[in-house]
Biotite code that builds the C-alpha atoms (Angstrom):
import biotite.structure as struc

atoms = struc.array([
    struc.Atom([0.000, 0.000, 0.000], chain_id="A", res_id=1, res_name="UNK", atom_name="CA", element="C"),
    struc.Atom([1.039, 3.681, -0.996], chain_id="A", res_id=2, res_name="UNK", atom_name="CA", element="C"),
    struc.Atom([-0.150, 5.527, 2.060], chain_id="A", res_id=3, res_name="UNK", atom_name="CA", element="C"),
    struc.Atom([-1.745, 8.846, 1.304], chain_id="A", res_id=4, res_name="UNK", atom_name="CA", element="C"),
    struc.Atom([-2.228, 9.987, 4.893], chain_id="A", res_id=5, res_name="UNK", atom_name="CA", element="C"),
    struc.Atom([-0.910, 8.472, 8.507], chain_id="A", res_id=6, res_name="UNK", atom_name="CA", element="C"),
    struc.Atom([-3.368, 9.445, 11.640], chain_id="A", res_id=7, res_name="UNK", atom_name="CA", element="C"),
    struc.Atom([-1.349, 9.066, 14.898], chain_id="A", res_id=8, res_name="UNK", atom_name="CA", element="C"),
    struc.Atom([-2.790, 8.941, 18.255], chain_id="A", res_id=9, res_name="UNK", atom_name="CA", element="C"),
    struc.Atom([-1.710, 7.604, 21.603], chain_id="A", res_id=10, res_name="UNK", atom_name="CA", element="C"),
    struc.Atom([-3.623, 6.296, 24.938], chain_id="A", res_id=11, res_name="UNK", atom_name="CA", element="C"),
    struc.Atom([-3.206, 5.010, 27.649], chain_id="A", res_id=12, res_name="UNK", atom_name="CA", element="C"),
    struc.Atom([-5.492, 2.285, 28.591], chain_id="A", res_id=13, res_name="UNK", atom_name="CA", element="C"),
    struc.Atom([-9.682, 2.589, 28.708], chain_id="A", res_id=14, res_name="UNK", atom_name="CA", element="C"),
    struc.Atom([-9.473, 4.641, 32.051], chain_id="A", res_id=15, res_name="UNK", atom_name="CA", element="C"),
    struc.Atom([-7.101, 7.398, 30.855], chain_id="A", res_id=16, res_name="UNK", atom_name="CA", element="C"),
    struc.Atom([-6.866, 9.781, 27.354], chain_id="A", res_id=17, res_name="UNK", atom_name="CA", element="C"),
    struc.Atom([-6.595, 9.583, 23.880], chain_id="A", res_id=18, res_name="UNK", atom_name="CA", element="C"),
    struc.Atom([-4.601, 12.231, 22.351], chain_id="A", res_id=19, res_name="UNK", atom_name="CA", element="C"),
    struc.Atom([-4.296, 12.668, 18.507], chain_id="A", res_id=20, res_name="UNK", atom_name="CA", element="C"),
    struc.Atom([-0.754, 13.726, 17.120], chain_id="A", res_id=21, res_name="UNK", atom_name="CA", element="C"),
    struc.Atom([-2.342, 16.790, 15.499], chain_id="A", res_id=22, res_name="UNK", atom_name="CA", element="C"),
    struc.Atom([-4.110, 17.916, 19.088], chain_id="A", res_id=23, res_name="UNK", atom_name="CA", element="C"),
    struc.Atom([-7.848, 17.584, 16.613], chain_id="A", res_id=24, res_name="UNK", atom_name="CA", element="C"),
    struc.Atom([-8.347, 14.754, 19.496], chain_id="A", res_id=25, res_name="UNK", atom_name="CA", element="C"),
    struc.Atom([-7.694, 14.577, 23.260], chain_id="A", res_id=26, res_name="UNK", atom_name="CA", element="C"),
    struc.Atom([-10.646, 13.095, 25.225], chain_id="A", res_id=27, res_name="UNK", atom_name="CA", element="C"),
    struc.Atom([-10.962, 11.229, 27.860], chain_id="A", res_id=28, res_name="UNK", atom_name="CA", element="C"),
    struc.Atom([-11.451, 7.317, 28.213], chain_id="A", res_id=29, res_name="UNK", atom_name="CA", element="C"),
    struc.Atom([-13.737, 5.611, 30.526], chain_id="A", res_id=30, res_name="UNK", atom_name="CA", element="C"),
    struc.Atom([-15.540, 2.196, 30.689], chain_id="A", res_id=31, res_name="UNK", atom_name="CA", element="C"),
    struc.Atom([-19.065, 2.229, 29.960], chain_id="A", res_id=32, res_name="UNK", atom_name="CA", element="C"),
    struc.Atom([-21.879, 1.505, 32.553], chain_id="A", res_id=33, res_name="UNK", atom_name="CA", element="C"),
    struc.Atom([-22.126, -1.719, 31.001], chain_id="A", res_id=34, res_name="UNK", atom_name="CA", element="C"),
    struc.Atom([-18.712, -2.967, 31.680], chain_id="A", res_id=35, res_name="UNK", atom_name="CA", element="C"),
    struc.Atom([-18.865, -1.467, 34.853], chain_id="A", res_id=36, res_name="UNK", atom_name="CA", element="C"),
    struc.Atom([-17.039, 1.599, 34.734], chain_id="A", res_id=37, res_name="UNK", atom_name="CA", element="C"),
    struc.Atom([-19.008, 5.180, 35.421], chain_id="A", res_id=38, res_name="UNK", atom_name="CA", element="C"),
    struc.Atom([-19.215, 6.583, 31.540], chain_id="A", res_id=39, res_name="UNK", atom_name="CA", element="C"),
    struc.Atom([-17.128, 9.620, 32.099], chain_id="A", res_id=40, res_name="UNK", atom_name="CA", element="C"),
    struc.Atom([-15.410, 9.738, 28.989], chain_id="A", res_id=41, res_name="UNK", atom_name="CA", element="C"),
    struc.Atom([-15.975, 8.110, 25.392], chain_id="A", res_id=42, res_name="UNK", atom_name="CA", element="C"),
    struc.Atom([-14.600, 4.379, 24.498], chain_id="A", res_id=43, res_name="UNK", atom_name="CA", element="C"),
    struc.Atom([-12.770, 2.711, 22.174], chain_id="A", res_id=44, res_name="UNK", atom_name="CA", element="C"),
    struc.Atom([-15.894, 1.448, 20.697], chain_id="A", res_id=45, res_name="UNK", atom_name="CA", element="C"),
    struc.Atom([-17.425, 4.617, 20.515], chain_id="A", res_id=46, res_name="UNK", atom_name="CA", element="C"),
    struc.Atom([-14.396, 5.718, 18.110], chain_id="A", res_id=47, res_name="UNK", atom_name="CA", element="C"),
    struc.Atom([-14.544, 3.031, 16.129], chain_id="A", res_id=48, res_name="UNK", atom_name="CA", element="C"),
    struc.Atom([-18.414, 3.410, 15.395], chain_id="A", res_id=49, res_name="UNK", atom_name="CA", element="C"),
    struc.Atom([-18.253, 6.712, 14.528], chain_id="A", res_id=50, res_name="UNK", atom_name="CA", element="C"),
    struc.Atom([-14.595, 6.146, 12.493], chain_id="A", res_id=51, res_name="UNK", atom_name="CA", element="C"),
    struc.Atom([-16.499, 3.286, 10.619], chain_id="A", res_id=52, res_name="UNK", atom_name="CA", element="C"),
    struc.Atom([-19.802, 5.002, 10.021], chain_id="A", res_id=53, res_name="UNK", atom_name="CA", element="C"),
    struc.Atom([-18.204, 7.941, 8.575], chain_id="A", res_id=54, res_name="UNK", atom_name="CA", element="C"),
    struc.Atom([-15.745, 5.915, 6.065], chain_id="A", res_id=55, res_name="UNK", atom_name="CA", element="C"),
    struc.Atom([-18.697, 3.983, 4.788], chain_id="A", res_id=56, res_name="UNK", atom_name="CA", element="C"),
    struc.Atom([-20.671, 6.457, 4.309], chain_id="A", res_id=57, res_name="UNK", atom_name="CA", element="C"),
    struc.Atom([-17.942, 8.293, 2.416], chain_id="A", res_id=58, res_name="UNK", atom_name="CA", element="C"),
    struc.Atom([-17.067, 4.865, 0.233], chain_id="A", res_id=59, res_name="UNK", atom_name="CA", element="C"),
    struc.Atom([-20.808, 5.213, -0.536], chain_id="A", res_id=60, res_name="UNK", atom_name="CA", element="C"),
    struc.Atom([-20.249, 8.358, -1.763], chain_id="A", res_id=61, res_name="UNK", atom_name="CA", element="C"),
    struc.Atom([-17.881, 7.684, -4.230], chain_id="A", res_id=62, res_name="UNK", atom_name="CA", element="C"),
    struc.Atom([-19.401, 4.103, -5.265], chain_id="A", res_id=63, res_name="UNK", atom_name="CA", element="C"),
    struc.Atom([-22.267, 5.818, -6.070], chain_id="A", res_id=64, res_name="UNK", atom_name="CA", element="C"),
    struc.Atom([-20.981, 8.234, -7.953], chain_id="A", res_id=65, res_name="UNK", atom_name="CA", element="C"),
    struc.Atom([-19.197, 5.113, -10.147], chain_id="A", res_id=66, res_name="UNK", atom_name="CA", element="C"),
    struc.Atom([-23.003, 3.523, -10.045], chain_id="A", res_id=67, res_name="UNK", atom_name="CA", element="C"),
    struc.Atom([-24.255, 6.964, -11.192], chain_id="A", res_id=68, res_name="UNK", atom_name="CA", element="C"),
    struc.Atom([-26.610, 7.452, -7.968], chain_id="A", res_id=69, res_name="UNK", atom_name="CA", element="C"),
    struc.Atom([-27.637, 9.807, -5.589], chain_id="A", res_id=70, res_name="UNK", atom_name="CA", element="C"),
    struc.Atom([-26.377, 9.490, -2.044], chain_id="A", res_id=71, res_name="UNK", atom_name="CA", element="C"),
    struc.Atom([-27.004, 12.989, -0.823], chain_id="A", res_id=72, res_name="UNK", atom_name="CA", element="C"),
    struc.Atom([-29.390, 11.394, 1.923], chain_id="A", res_id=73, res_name="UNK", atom_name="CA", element="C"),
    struc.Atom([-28.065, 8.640, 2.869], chain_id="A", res_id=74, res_name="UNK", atom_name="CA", element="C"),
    struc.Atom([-27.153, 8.002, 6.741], chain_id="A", res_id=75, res_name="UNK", atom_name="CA", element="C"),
    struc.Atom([-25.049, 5.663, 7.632], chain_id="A", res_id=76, res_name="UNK", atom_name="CA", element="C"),
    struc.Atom([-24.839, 4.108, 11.486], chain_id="A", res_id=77, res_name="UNK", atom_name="CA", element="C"),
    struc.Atom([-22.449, 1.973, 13.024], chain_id="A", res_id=78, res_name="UNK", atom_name="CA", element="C"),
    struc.Atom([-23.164, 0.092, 16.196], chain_id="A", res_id=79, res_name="UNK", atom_name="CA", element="C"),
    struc.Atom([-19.825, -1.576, 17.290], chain_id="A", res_id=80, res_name="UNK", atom_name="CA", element="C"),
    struc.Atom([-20.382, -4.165, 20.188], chain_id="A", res_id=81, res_name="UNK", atom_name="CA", element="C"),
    struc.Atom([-18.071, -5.506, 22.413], chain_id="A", res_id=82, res_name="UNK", atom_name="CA", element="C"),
    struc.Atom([-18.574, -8.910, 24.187], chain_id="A", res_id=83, res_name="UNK", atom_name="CA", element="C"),
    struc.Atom([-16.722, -12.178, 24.772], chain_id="A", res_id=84, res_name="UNK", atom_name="CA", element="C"),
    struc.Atom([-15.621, -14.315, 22.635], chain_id="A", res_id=85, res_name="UNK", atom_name="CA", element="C"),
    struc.Atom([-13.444, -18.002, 23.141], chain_id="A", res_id=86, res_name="UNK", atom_name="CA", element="C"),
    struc.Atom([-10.184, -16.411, 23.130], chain_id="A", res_id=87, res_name="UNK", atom_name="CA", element="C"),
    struc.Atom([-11.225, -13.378, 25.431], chain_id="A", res_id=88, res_name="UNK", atom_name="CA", element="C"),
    struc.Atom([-13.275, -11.102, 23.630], chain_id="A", res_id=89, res_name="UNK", atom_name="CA", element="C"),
    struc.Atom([-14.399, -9.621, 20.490], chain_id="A", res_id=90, res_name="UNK", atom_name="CA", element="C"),
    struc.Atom([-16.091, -7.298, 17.932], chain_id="A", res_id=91, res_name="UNK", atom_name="CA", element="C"),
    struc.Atom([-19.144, -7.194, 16.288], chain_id="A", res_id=92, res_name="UNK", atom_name="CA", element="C"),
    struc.Atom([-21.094, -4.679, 14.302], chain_id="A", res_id=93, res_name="UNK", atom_name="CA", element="C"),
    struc.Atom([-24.507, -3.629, 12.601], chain_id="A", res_id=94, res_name="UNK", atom_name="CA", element="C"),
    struc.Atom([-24.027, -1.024, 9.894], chain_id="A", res_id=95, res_name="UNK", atom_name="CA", element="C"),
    struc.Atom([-27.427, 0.322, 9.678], chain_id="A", res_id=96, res_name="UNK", atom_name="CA", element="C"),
    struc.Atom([-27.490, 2.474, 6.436], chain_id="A", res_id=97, res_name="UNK", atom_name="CA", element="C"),
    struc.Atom([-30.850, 4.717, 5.998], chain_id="A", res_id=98, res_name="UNK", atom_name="CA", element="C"),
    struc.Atom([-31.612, 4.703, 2.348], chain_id="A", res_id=99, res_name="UNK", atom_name="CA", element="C"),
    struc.Atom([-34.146, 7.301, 0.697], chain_id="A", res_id=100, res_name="UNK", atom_name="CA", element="C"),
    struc.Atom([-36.757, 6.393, -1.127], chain_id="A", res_id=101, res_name="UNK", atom_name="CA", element="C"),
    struc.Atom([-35.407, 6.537, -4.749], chain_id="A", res_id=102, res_name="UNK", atom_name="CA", element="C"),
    struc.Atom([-32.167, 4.238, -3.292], chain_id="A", res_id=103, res_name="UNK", atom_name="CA", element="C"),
    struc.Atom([-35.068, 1.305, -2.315], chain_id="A", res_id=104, res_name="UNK", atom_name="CA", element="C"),
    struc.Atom([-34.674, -2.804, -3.334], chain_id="A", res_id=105, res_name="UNK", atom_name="CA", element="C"),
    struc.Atom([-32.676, -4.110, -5.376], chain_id="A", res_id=106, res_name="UNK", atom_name="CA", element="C"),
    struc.Atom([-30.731, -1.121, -6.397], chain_id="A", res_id=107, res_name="UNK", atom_name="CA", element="C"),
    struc.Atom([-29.875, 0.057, -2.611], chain_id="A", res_id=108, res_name="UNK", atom_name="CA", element="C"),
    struc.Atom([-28.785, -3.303, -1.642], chain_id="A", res_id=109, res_name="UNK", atom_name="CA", element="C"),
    struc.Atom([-26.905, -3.625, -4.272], chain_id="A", res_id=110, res_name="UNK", atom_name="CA", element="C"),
    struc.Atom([-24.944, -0.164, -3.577], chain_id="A", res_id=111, res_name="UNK", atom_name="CA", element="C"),
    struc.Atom([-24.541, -1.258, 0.132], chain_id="A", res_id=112, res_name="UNK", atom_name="CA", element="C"),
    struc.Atom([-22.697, -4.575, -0.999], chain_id="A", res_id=113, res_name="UNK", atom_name="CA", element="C"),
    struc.Atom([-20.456, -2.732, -3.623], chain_id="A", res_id=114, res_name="UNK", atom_name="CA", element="C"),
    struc.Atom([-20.078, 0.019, -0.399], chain_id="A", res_id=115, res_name="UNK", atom_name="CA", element="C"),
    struc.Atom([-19.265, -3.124, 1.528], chain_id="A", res_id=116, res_name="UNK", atom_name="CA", element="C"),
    struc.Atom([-16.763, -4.297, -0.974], chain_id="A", res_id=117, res_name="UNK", atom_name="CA", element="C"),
    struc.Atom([-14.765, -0.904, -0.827], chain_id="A", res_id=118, res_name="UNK", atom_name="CA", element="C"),
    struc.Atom([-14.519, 0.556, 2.269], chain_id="A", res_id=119, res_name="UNK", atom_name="CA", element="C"),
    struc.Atom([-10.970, 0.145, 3.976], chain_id="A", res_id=120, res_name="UNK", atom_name="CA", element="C"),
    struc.Atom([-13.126, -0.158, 7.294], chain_id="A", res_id=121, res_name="UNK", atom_name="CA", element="C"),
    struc.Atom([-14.899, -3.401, 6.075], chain_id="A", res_id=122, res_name="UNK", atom_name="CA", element="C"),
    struc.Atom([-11.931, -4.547, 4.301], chain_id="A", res_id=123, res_name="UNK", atom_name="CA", element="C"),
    struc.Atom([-9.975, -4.286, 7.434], chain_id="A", res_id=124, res_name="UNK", atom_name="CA", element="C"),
    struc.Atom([-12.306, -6.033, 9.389], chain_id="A", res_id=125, res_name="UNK", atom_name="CA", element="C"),
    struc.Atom([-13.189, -8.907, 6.829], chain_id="A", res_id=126, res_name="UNK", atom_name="CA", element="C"),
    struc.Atom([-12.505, -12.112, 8.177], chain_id="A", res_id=127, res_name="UNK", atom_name="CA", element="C"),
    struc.Atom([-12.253, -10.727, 11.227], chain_id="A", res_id=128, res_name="UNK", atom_name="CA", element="C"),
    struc.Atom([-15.344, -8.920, 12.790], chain_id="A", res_id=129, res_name="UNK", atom_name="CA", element="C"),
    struc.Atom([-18.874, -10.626, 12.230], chain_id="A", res_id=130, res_name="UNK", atom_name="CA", element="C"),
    struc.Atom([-20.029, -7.226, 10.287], chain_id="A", res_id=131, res_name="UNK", atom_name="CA", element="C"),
    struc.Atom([-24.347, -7.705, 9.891], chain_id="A", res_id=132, res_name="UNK", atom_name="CA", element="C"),
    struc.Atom([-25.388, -4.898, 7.079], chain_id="A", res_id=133, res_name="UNK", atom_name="CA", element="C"),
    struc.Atom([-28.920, -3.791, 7.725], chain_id="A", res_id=134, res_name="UNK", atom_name="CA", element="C"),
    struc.Atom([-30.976, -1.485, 5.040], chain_id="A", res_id=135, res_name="UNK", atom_name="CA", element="C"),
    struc.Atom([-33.664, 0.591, 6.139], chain_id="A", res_id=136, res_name="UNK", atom_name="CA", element="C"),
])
């Protein structure tokens, strides 16, 4: 790979910061309720969500632009779960992706798949993360 551009950030553990190399990010880490910590800061799978969410709906940007469609109003969500698995724990995650009207059957689905095929998100995790695409 011929790397464009190289984001750099460094934390320290779930109960501490994440700080960004360019100072854009520096926020503070916490455990969720859920895993018993008190919420007082975001999480790692907070980051990811919105880091995924916002690549895919980019990548559906441009494949539908190469699919000659209109993806001004599309939404994309990503909800990143964290739970565990037989070697400790794991990922999963449900891209929701809010479609409009004119996007609808076969043609939307068939733009998510193709979005699904591109993104360096879902490519990353391939193989790796159960990823469940939902269209709505």
């Amino acid at each position: 790979m011929d790397a464009l551009y190289t984001a750099v950030a460094t934390a320290n553990g779930r109960e501490g910061r994440a700080v960004s190399s360019d100072g854009q990010i520096d926020l503070a880490l916490a455990m969720p309720p859920a895993l018993g910590g008190n919420g007082a800061g975001t999480n790692p799978e907070q980051l990811f969500a919105a880091g995924y969410a916002a690549c895919f709906a980019s990548a559906m940007s441009n494949v539908g632009r190469q699919m000659k469609l209109d993806t001004k109003d599309v939404s994309v969500t990503a909800e990143v779960s964290i739970g565990k698995d037989d070697t400790g724990f794991g990922l999963g995650v449900v891209m929701r992706v809010e479609l409009p009207d004119t996007l609808a059957g076969e043609t939307g689905r068939q733009l998510v798949e193709a979005t699904h095929a591109y993104c360096p998100y879902s490519k990353a995790t391939r193989g790796n993360i159960d990823v469940e695409l939902v269209i709505e």
